[in-house]
C-alpha positions in Angstrom: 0.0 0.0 0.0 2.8 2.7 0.8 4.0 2.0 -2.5 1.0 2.7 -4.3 0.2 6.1 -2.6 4.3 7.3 -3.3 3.5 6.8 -6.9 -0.1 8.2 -6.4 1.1 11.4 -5.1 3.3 13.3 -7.8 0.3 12.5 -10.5 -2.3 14.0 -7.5 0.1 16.8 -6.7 0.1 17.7 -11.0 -3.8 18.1 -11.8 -4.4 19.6 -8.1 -2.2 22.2 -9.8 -3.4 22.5 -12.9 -7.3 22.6 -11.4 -6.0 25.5 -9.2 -4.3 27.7 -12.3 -7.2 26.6 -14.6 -10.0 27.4 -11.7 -10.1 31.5 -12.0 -10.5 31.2 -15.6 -13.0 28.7 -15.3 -15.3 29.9 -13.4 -14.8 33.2 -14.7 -16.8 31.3 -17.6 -19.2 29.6 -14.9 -20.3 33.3 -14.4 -20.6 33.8 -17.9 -23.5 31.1 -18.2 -27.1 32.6 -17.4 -29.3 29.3 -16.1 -32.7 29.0 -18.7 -36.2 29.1 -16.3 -39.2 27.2 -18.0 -42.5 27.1 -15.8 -44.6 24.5 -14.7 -48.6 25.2 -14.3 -51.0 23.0 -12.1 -54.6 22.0 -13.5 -56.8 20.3 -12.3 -57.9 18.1 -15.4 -55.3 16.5 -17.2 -54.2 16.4 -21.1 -55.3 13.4 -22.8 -51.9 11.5 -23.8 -52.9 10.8 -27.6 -49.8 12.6 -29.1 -52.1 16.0 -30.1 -51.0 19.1 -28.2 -55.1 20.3 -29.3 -56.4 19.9 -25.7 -57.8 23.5 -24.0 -55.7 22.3 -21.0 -52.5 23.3 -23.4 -53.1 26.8 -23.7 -52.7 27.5 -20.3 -48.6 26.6 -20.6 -46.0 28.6 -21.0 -43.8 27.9 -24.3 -40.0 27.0 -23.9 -38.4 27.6 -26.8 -35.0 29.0 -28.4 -33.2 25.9 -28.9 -29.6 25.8 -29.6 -28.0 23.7 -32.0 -25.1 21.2 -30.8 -22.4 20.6 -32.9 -18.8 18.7 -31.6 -19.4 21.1 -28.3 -20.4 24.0 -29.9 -23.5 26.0 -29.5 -25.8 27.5 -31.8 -29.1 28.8 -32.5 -31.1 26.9 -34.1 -32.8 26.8 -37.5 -35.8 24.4 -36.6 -38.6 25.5 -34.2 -38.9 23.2 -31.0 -41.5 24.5 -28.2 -42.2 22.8 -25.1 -45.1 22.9 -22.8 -44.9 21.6 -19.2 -48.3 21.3 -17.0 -48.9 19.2 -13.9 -51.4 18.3 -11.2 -51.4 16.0 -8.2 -50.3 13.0 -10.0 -48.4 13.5 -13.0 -46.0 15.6 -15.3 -47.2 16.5 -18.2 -44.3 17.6 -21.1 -46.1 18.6 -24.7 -43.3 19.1 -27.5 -43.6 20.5 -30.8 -41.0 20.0 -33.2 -40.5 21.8 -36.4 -40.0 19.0 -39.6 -40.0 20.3 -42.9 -38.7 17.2 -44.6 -41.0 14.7 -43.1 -40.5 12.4 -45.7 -36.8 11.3 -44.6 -37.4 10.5 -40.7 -34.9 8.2 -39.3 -37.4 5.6 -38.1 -35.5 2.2 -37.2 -35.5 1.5 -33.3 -38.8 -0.1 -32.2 -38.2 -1.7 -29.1 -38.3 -0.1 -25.5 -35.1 0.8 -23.9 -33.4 0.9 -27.7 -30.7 3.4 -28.7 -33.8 5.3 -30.0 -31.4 8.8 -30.2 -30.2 7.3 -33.3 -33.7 8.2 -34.6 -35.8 11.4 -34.6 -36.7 11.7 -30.8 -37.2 14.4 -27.8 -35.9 13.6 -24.3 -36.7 14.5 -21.3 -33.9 15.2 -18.8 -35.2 15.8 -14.9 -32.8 17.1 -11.9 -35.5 16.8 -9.2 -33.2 17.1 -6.4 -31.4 20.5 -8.4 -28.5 18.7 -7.5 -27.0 19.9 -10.6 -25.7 16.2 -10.8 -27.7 13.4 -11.4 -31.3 13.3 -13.6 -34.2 10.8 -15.1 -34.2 10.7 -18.7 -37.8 9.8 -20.4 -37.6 9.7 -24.3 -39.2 9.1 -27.6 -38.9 8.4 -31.2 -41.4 9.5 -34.2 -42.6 5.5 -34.0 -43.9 5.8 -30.3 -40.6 3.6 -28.9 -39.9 4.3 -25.0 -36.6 5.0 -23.7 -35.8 6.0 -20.1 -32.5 6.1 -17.7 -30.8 7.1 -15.2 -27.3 9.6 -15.2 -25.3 9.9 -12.2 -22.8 12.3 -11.3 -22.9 13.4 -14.9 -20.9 10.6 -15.9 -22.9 7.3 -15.6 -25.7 6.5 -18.0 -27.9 3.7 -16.5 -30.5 2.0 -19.0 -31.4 -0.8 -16.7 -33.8 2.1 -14.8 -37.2 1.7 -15.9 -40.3 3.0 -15.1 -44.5 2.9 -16.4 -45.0 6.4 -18.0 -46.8 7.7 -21.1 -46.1 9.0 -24.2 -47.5 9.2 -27.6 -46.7 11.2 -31.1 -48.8 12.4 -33.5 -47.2 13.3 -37.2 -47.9 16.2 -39.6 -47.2 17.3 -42.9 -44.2 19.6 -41.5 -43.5 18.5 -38.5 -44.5 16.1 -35.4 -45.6 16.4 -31.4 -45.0 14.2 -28.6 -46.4 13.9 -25.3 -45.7 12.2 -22.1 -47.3 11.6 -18.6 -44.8 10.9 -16.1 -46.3 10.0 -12.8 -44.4 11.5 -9.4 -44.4 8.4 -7.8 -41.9 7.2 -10.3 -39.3 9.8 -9.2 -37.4 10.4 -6.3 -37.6 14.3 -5.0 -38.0 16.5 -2.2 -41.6 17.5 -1.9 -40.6 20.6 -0.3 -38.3 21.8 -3.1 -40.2 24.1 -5.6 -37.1 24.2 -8.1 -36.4 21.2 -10.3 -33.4 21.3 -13.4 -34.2 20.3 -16.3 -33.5 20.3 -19.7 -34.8 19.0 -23.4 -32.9 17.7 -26.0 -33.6 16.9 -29.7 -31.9 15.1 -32.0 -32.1 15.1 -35.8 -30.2 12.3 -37.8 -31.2 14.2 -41.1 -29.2 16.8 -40.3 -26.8 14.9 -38.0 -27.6 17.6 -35.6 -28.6 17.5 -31.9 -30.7 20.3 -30.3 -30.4 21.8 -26.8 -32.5 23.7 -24.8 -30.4 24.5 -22.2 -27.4 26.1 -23.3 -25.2 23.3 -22.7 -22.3 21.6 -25.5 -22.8 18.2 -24.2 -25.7 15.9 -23.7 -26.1 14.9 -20.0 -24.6 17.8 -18.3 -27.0 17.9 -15.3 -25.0 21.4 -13.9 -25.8 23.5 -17.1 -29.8 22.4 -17.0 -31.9 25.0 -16.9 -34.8 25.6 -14.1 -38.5 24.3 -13.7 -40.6 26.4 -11.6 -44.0 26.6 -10.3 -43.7 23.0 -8.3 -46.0 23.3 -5.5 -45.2 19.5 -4.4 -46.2 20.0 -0.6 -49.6 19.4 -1.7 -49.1 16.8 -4.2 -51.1 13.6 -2.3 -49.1 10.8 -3.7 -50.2 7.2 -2.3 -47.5 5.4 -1.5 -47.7 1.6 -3.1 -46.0 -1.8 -1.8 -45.5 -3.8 -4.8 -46.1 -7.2 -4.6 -43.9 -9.5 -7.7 -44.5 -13.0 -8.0 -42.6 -15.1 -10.4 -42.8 -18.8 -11.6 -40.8 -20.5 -14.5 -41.0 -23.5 -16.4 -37.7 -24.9 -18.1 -37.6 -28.1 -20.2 -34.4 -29.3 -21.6 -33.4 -32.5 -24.0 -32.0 -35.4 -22.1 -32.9 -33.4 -18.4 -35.6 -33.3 -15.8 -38.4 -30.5 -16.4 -37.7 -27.7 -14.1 -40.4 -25.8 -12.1 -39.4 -22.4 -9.9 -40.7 -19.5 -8.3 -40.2 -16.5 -6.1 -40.8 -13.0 -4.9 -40.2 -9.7 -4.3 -41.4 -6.9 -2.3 -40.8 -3.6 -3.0 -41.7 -0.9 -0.3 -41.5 3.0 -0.6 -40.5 4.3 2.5 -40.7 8.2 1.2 -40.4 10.4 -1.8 -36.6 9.8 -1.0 -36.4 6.3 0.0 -36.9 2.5 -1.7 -36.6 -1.3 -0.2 -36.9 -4.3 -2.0 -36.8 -7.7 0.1 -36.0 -10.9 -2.5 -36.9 -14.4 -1.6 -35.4 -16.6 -4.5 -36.0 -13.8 -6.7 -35.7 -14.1 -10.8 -32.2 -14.0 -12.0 -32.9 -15.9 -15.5 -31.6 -13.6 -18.2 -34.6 -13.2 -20.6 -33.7 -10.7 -21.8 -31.6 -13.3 -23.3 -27.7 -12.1 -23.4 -26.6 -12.9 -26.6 -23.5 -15.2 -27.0 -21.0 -12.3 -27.1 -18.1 -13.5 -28.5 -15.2 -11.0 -28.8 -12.6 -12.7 -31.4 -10.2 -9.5 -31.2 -9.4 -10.1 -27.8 -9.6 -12.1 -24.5 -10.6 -10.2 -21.7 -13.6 -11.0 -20.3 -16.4 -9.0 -20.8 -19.0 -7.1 -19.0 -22.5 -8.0 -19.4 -25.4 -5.6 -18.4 -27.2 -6.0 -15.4 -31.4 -6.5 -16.2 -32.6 -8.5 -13.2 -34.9 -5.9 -11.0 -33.5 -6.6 -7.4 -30.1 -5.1 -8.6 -32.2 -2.0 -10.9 -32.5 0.5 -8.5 -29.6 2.3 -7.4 -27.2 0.6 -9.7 -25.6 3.1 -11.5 -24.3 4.5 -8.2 -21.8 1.3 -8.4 -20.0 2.2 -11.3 -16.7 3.6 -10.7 -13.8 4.0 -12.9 -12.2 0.6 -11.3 -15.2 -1.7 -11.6 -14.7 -3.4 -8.5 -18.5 -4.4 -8.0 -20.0 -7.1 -10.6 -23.3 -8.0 -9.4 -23.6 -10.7 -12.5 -21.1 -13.0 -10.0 -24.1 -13.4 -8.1 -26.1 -16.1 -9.8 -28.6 -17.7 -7.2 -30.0 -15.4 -4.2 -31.9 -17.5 -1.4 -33.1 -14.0 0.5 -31.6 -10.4 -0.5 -32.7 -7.0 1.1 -32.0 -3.5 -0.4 -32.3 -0.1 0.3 -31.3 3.1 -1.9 -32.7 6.8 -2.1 -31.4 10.0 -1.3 -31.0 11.9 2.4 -29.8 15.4 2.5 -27.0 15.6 0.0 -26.4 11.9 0.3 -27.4 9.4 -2.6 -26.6 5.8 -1.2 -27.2 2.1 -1.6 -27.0 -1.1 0.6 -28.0 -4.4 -1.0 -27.6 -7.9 1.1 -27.5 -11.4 -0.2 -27.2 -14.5 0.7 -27.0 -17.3 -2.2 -24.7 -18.6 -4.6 -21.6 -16.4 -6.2 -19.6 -17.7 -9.4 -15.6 -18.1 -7.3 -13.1 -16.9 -9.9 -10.6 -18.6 -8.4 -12.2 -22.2 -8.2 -12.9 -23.0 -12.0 -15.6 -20.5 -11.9 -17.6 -23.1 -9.0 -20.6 -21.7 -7.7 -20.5 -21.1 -3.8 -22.4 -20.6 -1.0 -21.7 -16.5 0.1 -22.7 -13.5 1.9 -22.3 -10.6 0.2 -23.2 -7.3 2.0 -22.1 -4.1 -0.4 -23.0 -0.6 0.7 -22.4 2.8 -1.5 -22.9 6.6 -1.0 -22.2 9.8 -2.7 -22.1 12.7 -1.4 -22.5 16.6 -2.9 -20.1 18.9 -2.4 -20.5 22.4 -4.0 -21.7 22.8 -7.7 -20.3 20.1 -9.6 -17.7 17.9 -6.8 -18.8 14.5 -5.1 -17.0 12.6 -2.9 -18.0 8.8 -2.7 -17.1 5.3 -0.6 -18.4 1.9 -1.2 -17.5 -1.1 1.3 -18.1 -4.8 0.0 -17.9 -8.0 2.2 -18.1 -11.3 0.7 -18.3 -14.1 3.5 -18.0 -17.6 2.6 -17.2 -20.8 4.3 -13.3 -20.8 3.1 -12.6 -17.5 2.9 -13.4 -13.8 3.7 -13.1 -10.9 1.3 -13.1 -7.3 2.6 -13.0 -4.4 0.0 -12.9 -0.6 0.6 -13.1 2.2 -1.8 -12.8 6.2 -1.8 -13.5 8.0 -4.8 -13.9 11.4 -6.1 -15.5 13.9 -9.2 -14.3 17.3 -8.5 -15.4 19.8 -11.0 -13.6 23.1 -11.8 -15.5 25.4 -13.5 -17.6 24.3 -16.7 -14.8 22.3 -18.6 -12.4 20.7 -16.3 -12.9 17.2 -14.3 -11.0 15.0 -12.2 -11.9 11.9 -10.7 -9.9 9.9 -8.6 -10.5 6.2 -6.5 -8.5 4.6 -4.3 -9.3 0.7 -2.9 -7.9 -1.4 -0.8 -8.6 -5.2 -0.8 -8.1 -7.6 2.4 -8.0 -11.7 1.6 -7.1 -13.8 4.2 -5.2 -11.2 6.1 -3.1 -10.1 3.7 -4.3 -6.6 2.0 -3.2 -4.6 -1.0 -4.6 -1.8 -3.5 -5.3 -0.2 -6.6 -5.7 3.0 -7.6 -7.0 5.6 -10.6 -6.6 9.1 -11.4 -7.8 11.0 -14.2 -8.4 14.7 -15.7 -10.4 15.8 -18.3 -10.8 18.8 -20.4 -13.7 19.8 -22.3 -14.0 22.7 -24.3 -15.7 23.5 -27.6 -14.4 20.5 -29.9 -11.2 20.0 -27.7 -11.1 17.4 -25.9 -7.7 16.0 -23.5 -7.5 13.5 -20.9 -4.7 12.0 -18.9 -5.1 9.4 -16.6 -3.0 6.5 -14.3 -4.6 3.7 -13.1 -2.7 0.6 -10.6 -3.6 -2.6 -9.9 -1.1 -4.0 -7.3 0.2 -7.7 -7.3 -2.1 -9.5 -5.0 -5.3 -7.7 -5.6 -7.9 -9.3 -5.8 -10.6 -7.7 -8.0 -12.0 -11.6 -9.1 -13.7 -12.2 -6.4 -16.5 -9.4 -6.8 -15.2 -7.3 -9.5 -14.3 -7.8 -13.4 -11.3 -9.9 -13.6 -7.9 -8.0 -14.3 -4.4 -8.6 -13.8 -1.8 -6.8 -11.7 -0.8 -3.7 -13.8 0.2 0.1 -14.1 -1.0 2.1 -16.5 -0.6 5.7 -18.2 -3.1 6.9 -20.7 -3.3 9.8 -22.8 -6.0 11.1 -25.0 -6.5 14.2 -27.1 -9.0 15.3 -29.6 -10.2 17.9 -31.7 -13.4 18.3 -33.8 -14.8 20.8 -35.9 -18.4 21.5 -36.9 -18.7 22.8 -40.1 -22.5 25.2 -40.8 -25.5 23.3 -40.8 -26.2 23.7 -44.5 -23.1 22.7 -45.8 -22.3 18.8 -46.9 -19.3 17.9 -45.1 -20.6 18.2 -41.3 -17.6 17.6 -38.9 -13.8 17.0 -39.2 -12.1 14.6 -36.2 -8.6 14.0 -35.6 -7.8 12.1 -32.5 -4.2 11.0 -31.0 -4.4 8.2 -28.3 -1.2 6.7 -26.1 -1.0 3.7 -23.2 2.1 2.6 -21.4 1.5 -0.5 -19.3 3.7 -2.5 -17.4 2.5 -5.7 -15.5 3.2 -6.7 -11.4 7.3 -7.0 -12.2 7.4 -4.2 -13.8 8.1 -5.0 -17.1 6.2 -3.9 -20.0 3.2 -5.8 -20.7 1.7 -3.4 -23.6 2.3 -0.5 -25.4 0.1 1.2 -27.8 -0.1 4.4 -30.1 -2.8 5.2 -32.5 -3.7 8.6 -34.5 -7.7 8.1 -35.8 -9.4 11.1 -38.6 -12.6 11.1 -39.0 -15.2 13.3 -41.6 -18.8 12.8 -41.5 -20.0 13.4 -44.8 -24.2 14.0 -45.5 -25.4 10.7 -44.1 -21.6 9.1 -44.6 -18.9 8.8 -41.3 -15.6 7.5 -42.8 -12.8 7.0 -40.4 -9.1 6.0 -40.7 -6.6 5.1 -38.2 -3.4 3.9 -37.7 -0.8 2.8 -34.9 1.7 0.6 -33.5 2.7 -1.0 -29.9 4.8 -3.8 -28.1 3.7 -6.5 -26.3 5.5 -8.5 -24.0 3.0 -11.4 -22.6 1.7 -12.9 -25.7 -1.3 -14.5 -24.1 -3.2 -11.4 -25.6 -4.7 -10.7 -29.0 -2.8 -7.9 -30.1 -1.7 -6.3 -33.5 1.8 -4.7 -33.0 0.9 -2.6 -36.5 -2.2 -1.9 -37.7 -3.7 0.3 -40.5 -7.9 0.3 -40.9 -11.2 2.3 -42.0 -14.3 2.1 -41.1 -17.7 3.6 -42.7 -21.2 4.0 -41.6 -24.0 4.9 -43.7 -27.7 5.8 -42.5 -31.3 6.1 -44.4 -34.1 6.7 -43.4 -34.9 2.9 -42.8 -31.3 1.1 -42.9 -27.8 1.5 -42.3 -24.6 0.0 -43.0 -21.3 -0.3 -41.5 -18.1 -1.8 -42.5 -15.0 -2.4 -41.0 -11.5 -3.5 -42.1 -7.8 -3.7 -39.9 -4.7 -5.4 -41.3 -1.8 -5.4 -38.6 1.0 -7.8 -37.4 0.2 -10.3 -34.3 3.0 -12.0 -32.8 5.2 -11.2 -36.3 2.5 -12.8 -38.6 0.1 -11.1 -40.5 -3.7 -10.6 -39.1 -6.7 -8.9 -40.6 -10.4 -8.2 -39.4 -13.2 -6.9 -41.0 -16.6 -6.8 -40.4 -20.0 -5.7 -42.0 -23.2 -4.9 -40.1 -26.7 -3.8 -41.7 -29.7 -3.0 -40.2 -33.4 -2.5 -42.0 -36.8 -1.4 -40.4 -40.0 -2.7 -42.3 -43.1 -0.9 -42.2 -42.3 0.3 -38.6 -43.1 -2.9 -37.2 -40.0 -5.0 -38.1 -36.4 -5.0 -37.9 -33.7 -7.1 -39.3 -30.0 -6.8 -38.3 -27.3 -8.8 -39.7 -23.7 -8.5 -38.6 -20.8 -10.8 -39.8 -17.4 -10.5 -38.7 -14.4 -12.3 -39.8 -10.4 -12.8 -38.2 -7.5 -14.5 -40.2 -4.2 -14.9 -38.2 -2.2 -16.7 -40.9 -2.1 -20.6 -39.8 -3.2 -19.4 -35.7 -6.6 -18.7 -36.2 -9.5 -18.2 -39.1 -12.8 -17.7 -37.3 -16.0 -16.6 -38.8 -18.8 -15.0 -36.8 -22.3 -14.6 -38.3 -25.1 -13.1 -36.1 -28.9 -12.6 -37.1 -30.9 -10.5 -35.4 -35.1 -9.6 -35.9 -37.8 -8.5 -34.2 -41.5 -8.0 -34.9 -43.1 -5.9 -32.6 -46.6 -6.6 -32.5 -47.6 -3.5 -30.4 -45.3 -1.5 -28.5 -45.7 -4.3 -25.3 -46.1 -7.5 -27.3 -43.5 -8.6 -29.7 -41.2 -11.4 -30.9 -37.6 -11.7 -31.2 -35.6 -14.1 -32.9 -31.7 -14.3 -32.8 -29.5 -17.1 -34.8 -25.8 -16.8 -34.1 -23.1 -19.3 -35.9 -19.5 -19.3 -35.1 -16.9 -20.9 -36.9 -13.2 -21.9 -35.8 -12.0 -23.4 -39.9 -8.3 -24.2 -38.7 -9.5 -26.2 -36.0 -13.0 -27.4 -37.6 -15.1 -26.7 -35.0 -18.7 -24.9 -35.4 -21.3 -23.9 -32.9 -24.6 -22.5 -33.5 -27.3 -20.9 -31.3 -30.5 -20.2 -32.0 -33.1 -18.3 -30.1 -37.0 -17.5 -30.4 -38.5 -15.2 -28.1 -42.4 -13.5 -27.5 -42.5 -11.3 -25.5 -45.7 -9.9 -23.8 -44.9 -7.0 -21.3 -47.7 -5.3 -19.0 -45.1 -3.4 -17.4 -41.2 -3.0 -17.2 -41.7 -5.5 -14.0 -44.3 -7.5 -14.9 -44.1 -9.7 -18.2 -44.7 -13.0 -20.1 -41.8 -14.7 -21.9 -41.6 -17.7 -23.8 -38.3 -19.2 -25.6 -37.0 -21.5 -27.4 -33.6 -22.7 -27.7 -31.6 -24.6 -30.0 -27.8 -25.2 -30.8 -24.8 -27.3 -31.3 -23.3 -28.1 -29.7 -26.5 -28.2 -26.9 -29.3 -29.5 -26.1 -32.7 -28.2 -27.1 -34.7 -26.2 -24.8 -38.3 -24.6 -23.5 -38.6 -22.1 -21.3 -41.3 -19.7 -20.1 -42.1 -17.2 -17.6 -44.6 -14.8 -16.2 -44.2 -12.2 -13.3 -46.6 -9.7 -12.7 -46.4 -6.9 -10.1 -49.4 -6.3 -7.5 -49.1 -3.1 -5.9 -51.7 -2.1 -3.1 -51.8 1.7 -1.7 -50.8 2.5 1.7 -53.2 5.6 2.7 -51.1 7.9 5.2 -48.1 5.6 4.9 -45.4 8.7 4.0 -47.1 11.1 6.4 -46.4 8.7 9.0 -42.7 8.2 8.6 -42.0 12.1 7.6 
């Protein structure tokens, strides 16, 4: 440990004094920036969510407008109209956008299901600061089809789509241009009732013109301290009901050659106030139906992190992700009982979650073992843009016990300049050691420049909870400039990029080293890209090109898009190349096809094809069907693998669901499995008076 905070020290010592020479000219722009004010007015009768902004209700709002155009962190006004209307009464929010289309006839239309990267399309989101923390917000979104989106960003930094929550929100098209609505119930949100000052922003984006639009001015999409301000919240009088949820689970699984499988569970999930949430599991659902697909990565071996869906972990999560991911809740892969608790108090956001079931041991062939795992998190606000954070994690099991402590920080100078730093320090058996990052960050306009240091000392442990990494210590630095040519012109933005890493491994000794320069011109509905670079590498355990030359192009319709990829490089002194294609079409709004194929040759190491097929017919916007076909194949070794999935899906509500699959694949046996959960909630009258 004294090692690690002697090397820590001269890197803290140099950005502490940078931050302090850049912090008078920084906030010097801070003073500069004039916060927006949009107004919120309370009716008694609600708009009818149908997508039409044509209610009488309506005309009572006040119109936020004077969006500003984004462009590689530039600002702009813009050229399109975009109004916004924002009502409410004792139950809702109520958002009614207009947005000005005069070429109706290209909308990018291709997302269609829920939680989809929808801001690849024509869509409006809602961004929500309710605690004016000037930190952390909701996001609620839509598309021209009607497709959902919503998520959680914390500390500016983290962008959590595993939140979900039962809103509305419909669109209605015209001949030059489109409206959305959307209902967003309070009892969704977490806020202080007694706060009559929410941030808030709304942003467009517009593929057609590969622009983004702001309302707020603010260069980058999700900084929460540059919102602008909601008024006219009288939430003292708002009577919400709090609800205990009630969700009930049972699963069938029958596989070739194995005994039929029956299961169930439940969960309870009790409001305690406005700021507070507790969820109590008993064998809760940790199938993944959402059904991860086989994600094989055949440029590299390090294992990768899959996205957490089950609902006992939802809540709260995205306060766990730190620079060093030392918290990997897909470890845990069978819960007997869990209990949770996360909200806000004060200036404190914070998160304790308890289990006691089954954990995947990285260092027993991946066995799964009997554990207690207790992991508690908070963050807490300092000033206008600095938080200051520790997580503890104790993993008890019957051979071992696994302590793990962590101190983190995002300290904010001004508008453009960032620094976050985290220092842990892991106990096994009685012997302890640590691991370390440090990073700033400088935004401005199209620059961008970012140097960081990160250790992982021999004997640290992250397995055992965390994504798997070796002992290492590592420099990175990363610089960038973009420039935004006018709106009207063809060529829309230049990028030229220069990225270095220096790593050596636990002796010392250099394990990898990488340079790599990357331009990039985005051309009408073309983004071409080419890059080059070169590196050493000492353990050759890695998938690594020494020299490497590539290009890459993406091209998007109104309906489909294309991308292609090509590298050729040296691995271990022979030659490699990789290249893949991916496409993607969207058929009369309802259906989408995505193909992807990728291909490695490594001389006489390695020829591996990868083929993935990907559709999806949505029904409705809650019913739909999926089906995914995935074929690998290893030709210098002659083996093949296939998997093939078939999925309906019926969803009342992000919790509550109907699933049915089928699986198929060799090597495998074939497989049925179905599910339904459906939450019950019951209203407690009086219940938050009581505790306040």
């Amino acid at each position: 440990m004294i090692i690690s905070v002697r090397r820590l020290n001269p890197f803290v010592g140099t950005w502490i004094l940078v931050a302090t020479l850049l912090m008078p000219v920084s906030l010097g722009a801070e003073d500069q920036h004039r916060t927006r004010v949009a107004q919120a007015v309370r009716v008694k009768t609600a708009p009818v969510i149908d997508g039409e902004l044509s209610d009488a209700v309506w005309e009572k709002a006040q119109v936020a407008t004077g969006f500003f155009r984004i462009k590689e962190g530039s600002i702009h006004p813009s050229r399109l109209k975009t109004e916004v209307r924002i009502l409410y009464d004792e139950e809702a929010l109520y958002i009614g956008i207009y947005c000005e289309e005069p070429d109706m006839a290209n909308l990018r239309e291709t997302m269609t299901r829920r939680d989809s990267r929808i801001w690849h399309n024509e869509c409006v989101e809602v961004m929500l600061d309710t605690y004016r923390d000037r930190r952390n917000c909701y996001v609620f979104a839509t598309n021209t089809l009607g497709t959902q989106m919503d998520e959680r960003i914390g500390n500016e930094s983290v962008f959590d789509m595993s939140w979900d929550a039962v809103w509305e929100s419909k669109v209605k098209k015209y001949r030059y241009g489109w409206t959305a609505e959307f209902s967003i119930p309070f009892r969704v949100l977490r806020f202080d009732p007694h706060n009559a000052t929410w941030g808030i922003n709304f942003w467009r984006t517009h593929p057609i013109s590969g622009q983004s639009y702001s309302w707020a001015p603010s260069a980058f999409f999700g900084r929460v301290s540059e919102f602008g301000d909601l008024t006219g919240l009288n939430l003292g009088k708002i009577g919400i009901e709090p609800k205990i949820g009630v969700l009930p689970y049972a699963t069938y699984r029958a596989i070739d050659d194995g005994q039929d499988d029956f299961n169930g569970g439940l969960d309870f999930i009790v409001p305690i106030s406005t700021h507070l949430t507790s969820n109590v599991t008993f064998n809760p659902d940790f199938s993944q139906l959402e059904s991860d697909p086989t994600r094989i990565n055949i440029v590299s071996d390090r294992e990768l992190s899959l996205p957490e869906r089950r609902p006992f972990f939802r809540e709260g999560a995205e306060l766990f992700k730190l620079p060093l991911n030392l918290y990997y809740t897909r470890r845990v892969q069978e819960i007997d009982i869990g209990t949770k608790v996360a909200g806000r108090l004060r200036a404190a956001n914070f998160a304790v979650i308890n289990t006691y079931g089954k954990m995947i041991d990285r260092y027993e062939g991946d066995r799964k073992k009997q554990a207690n795992l207790l992991a508690g998190r908070v963050n807490y606000d300092i000033g206008e843009r600095t938080v200051v954070g520790f997580m503890g994690v104790r993993k008890h099991q019957e051979d071992r016990d696994v302590l793990l402590l962590s101190f983190n920080g995002r300290f904010g100078f001004g508008r453009d300049l960032t620094a976050t730093s985290q220092f842990a320090v892991n106990s096994v058996g009685g012997q302890t050691h640590s691991a370390y990052h440090q990073a700033l960050t400088w935004v401005h306009e199209g620059w961008m420049a970012q140097i960081g240091v990160e250790e992982i000392q021999d004997g640290f442990r992250p397995n055992e909870i965390g994504l798997e990494d070796d002992a290492f210590h590592r420099k990175r630095v990363r610089a960038r400039y973009s420039y935004g040519l006018p709106e009207t012109t063809l060529v829309r933005s230049l990028t030229a990029e220069m990225y270095h890493m220096y790593q050596t491994n636990a002796q010392q000794l250099l394990r990898e080293r990488r340079h790599e320069i990357r331009f990039n011109v985005e051309i009408g509905r073309i983004d071409f890209a080419t890059f080059g670079g070169f590196g050493a590498l000492r353990e050759v355990s890695e998938l690594f090109d020494t020299r490497f030359l590539g290009s890459e192009m993406n091209y998007t319709a109104q309906r489909w898009q294309l991308s292609t990829f090509g590298r050729i490089g040296l691995r271990r002194g022979e030659i490699s190349r990789y290249s893949s294609f991916s496409a993607g079409l969207n058929l009369l709004e309802k259906t989408t096809v995505d193909v992807d194929l990728g291909y490695l040759s490594w001389d006489a190491i390695r020829n591996t094809i990868v083929f993935r097929l990907r559709g999806n017919y949505q029904l409705t916007r809650r019913v739909g069907w999926r089906i995914y076909i995935e074929r690998i194949e290893e030709r210098l070794r002659d083996e093949n693998s296939l998997n093939f999935n078939v999925i309906f899906d019926y969803e009342f509500t992000p919790e509550s669901h109907f699933y049915f699959v089928f699986v198929d694949g060799r090597p495998g046996n074939r497989a049925v499995f179905a599910k339904v959960a459906y939450l019950f909630e019951s209203g407690v009258p009086d219940f938050g008076k009581a505790i306040e």
